[in-house]
C-alpha positions in Angstrom: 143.8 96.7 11.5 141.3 94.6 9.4 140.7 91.0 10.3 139.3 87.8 9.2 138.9 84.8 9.2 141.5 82.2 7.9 139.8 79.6 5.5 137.2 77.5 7.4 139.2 77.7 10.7 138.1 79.8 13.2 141.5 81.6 13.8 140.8 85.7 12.6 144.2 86.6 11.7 145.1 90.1 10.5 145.3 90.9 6.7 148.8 91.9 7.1 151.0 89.1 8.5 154.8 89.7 9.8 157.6 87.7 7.8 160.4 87.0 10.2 162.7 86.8 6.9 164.4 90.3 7.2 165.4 90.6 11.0 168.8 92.7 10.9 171.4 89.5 12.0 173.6 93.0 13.2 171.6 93.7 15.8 170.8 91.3 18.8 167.8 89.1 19.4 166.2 91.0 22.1 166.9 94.3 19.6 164.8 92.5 17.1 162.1 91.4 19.3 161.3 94.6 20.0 159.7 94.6 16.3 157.9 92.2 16.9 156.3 93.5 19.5 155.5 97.0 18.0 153.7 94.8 15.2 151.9 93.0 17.5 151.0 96.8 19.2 149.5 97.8 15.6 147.0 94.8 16.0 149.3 92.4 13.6 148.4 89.2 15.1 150.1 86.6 12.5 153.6 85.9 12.4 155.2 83.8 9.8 159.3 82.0 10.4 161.4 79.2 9.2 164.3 77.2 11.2 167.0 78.8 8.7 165.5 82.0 8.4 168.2 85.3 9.2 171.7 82.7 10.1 169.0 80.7 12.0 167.9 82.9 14.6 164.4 84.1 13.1 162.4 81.5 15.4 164.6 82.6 18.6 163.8 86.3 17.8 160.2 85.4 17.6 161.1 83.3 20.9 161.9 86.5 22.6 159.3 88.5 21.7 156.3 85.9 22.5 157.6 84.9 26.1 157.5 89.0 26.9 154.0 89.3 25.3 152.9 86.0 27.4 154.1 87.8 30.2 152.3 91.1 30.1 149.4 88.7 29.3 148.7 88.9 25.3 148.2 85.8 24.5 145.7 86.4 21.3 148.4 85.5 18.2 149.1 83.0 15.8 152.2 81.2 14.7 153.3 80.0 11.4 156.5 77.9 11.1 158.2 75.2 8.4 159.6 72.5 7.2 161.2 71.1 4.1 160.0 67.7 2.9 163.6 67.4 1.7 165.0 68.1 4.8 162.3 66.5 7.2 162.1 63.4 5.0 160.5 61.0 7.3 157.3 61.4 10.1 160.5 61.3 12.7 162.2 63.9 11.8 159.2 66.3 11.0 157.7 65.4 14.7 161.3 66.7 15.7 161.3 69.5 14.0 158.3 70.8 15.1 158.9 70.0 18.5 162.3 71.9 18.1 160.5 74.9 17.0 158.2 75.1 19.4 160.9 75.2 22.0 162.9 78.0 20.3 159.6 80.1 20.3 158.5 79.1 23.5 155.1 78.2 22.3 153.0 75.5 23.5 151.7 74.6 20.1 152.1 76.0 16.2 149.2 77.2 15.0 149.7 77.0 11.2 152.8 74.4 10.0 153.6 74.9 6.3 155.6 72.0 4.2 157.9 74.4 3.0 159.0 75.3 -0.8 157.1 72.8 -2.5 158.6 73.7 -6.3 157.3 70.5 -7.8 154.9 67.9 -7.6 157.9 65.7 -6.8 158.6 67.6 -3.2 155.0 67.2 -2.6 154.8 63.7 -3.1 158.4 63.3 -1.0 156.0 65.0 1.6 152.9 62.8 1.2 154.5 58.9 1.2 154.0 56.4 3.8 156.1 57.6 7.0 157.4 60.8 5.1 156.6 64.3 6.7 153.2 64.6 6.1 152.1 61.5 8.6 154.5 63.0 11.1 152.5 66.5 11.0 149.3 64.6 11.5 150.8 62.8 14.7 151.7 66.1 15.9 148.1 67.3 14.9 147.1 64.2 17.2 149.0 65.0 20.0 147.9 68.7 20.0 151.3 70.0 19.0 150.0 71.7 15.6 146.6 72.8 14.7 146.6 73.4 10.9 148.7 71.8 8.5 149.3 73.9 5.3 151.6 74.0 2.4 154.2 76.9 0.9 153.8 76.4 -2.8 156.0 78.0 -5.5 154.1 76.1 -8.4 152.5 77.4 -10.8 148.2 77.7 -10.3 147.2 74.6 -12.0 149.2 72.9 -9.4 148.4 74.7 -6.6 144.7 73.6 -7.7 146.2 69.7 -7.8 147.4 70.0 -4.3 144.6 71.4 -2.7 141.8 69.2 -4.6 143.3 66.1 -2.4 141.8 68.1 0.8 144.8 67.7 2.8 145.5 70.9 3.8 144.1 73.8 5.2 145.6 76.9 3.8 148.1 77.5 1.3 151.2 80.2 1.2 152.5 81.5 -2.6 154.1 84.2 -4.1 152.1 86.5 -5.1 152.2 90.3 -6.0 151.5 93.0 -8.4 153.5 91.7 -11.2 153.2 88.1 -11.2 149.7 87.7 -10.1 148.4 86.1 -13.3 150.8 83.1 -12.7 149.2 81.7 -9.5 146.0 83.6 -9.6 143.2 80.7 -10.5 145.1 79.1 -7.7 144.3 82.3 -5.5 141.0 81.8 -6.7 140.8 78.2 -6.2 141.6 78.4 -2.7 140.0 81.3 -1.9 136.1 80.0 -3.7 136.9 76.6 -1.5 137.6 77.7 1.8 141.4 77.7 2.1 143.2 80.2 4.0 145.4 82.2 1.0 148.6 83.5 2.5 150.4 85.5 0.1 154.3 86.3 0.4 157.3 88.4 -1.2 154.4 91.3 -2.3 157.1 93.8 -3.3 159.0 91.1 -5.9 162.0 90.4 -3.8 162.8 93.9 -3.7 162.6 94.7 -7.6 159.6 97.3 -7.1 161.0 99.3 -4.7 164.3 99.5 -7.3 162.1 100.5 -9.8 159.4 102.6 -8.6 160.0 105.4 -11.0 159.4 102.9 -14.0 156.9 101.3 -12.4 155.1 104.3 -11.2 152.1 103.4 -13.9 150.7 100.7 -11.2 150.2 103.3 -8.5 146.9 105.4 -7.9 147.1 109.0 -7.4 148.8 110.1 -4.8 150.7 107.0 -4.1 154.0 105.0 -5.0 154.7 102.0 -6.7 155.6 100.6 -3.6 151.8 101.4 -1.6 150.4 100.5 -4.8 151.5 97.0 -4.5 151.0 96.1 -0.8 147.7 97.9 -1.6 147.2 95.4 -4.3 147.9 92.3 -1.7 146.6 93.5 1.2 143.0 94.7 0.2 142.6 91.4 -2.3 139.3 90.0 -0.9 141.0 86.5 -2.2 144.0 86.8 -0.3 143.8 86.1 3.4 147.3 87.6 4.9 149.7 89.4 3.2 152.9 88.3 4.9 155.9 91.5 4.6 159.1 91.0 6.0 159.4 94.0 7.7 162.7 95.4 8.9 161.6 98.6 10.5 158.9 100.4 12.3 158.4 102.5 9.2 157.2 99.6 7.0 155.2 98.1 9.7 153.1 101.8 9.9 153.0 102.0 5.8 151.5 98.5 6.0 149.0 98.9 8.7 147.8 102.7 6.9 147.0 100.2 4.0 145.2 97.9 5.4 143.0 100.6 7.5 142.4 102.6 4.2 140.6 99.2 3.0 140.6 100.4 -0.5 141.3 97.7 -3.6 141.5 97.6 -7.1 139.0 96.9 -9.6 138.9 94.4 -12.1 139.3 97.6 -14.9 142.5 98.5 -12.6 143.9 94.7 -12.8 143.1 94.6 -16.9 145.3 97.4 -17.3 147.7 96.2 -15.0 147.9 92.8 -16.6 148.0 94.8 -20.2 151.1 96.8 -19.2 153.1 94.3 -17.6 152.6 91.3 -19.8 153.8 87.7 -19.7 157.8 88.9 -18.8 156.6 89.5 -15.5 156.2 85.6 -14.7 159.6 85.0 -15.4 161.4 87.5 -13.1 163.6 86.5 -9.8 162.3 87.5 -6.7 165.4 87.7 -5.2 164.4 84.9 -2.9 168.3 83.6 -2.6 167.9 79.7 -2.8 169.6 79.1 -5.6 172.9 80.4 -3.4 174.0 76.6 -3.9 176.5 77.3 -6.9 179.9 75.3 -6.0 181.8 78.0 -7.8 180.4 80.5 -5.8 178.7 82.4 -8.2 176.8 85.4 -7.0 173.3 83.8 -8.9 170.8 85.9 -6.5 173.1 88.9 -7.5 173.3 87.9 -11.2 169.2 86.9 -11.6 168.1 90.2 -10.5 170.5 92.4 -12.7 168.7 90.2 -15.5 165.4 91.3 -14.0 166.7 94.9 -16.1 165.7 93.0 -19.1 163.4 90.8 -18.0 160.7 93.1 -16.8 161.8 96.6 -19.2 162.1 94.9 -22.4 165.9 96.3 -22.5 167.9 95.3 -25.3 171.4 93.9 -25.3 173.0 96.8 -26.4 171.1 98.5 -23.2 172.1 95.4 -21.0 176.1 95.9 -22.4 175.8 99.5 -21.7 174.4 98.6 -17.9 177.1 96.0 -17.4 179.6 98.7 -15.6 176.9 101.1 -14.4 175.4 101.3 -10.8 172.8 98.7 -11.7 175.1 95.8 -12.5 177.5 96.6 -9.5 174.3 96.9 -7.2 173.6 93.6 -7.9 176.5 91.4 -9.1 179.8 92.9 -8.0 180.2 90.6 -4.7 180.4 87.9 -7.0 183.8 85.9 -6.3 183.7 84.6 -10.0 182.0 85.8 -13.2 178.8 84.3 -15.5 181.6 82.6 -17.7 182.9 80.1 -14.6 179.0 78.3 -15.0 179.8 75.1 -15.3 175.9 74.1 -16.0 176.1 71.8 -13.4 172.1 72.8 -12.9 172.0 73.0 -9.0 170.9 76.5 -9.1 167.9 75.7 -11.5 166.8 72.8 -8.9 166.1 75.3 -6.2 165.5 78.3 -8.4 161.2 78.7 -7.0 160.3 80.7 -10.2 161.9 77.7 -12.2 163.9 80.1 -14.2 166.5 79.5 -16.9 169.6 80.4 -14.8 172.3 79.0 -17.3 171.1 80.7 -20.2 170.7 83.9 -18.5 174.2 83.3 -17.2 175.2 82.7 -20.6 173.8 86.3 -22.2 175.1 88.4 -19.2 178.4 86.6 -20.1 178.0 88.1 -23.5 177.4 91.3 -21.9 180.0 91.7 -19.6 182.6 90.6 -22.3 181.2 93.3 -24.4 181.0 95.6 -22.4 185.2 95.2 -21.2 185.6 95.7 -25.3 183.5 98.9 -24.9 185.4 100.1 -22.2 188.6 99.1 -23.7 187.8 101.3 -26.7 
């Protein structure tokens, strides 16, 4: 494992971090903590969870694993947990909170708290007034319950750059990966030239490269797949500090590590071509992150977003959308849906979480379209 140092801290994390996002809920806790603990085996020293992450149980999973690695005497990892400014609205409650998830994980301290899903400047200043969240993380700074306060940012660079120029902060988490990299990138590069630790998460697009390695197979060196290609693209990123993967099996964790070992990057020729190929669609495609699950007609939007990433990121026509509408894509993605695109009623609750700030009820709109053609096709 490669290793260095996070920002101007002196924590050395490992370039690959572990996302406790993708635990299997089917299995038990002390099942799951036993991947924690084969990461932490493969020299994976940073491990990243939320309060609601996997039906609430990620930081008790995490709980598990760290009292059995305190008791066979590893003590040499960090933690990284969050909090919604939306949620946490006032220094009480985020002092609270934090000391709530330091007891699930059965830590004496968090090493790196992130105010969570900052989509716009608004959540940030929620986070920043007098006796919001903010304060209350630097009482708990105070009081030696957190040693670096940090951010999780799903804005765009230029205000990524805004946030950080206050000097509040000492590291930053974003989205960032193979196909969207231009969005945030001079806010990689903002953090990364000042001295912020750059975490970077979701490095395989919510899922959409491994479902399309074969069309994406042009960002892959020899001998690779699209899938290698892009965690090699995070991981060996002098710019980025960790790459965080939510891993969900021993498999991913080994692919992962073999990266990080092999050390090798991509040149700025490599990223040209990249950036040529993929063009501007790839800002604008859904990660799959699921918080826009908020639709009061219970609308499979998660499902729905990434069956429009099949025109989004191939340039497919509607005629090729209406043709996918009753093929395995569409069902693979939208067929748990309890109600169609058509029962939008643009009330706009998805949009409001949506962290790539997407156009939900126009895309809702066109797959409507689509699916009503496609009925008349098969109707024929």
């Amino acid at each position: 494992m490669k290793y260095t140092y996070f920002g101007k801290t002196s924590k050395k994390v490992s370039v690959v971090g572990f996302g406790g996002l993708r635990f299997d809920v089917n299995k038990s806790n002390e099942e799951n903590a036993k991947l924690v603990a084969y990461a932490y085996n493969k020299g994976i020293n940073y491990f990243d969870t939320a309060p609601g992450y996997c039906d609430g149980r990620s930081e008790e999973i995490f709980g598990v694993a760290f009292k059995k690695l305190k008791k066979e005497g590893k003590n040499d990892f960090f933690v990284s947990t969050k909090g919604r400014p939306t949620v946490f609205d006032t220094s009480e409650k985020a002092i609270e909170a934090v000391k709530k998830s330091i007891e699930r994980m059965g830590v004496s301290k968090i090493d790196f708290y992130h105010i969570w899903c900052i989509r716009k400047m608004e959540h940030y200043e929620l986070a920043m007034r007098k006796g919001g969240m903010y304060e209350g993380l630097l009482k708990c700074k105070e009081e030696g319950l957190i040693d670096h306060i940090c951010f999780s940012s799903h804005q765009p660079g230029d205000e990524v750059i805004n946030i950080l120029e206050e000097n509040k902060f000492d590291g930053v988490t974003m989205g960032i990966n193979i196909l969207n990299f231009s969005y945030r990138w001079n806010g990689v590069k903002y953090a990364y030239e000042n001295g912020y630790g750059v975490v970077a998460m979701n490095p395989l697009s919510g899922g959409s490269i491994p479902e399309h390695e074969d069309e994406l197979s042009f960002i892959a060196g020899v001998g690779e797949t699209a899938v290698e290609a892009a965690l090699r693209f995070n991981i060996a990123s002098p710019q980025i500090t960790i790459s965080l993967i939510g891993f969900a099996n021993t498999h991913d964790i080994d692919m992962a590590c073999r990266i990080a070992e092999d050390d090798a990057t991509f040149t700025d020729e490599d990223i040209e071509k990249i950036k040529t190929k993929i063009g501007k669609n790839m800002n604008a495609i859904c990660t799959g992150c699921g918080y826009c699950r908020v639709c009061p007609m219970e609308i499979n939007i998660p499902g729905y977003m990434l069956f429009y990433n099949e025109k989004q990121m191939f340039n497919k026509t509607d005629e090729e959308m209406i043709d996918l509408v009753y093929g395995l894509e569409y069902w693979n993605y939208a067929a748990n849906s309890k109600k169609v695109a058509a029962d939008c009623i643009k009330c706009g609750k998805c949009q409001e979480e949506c962290t790539q700030h997407l156009p939900i009820i126009e895309r809702l709109k066109e797959i409507d379209i689509w699916q009503k053609k496609g009925v008349d096709n098969v109707n024929v």
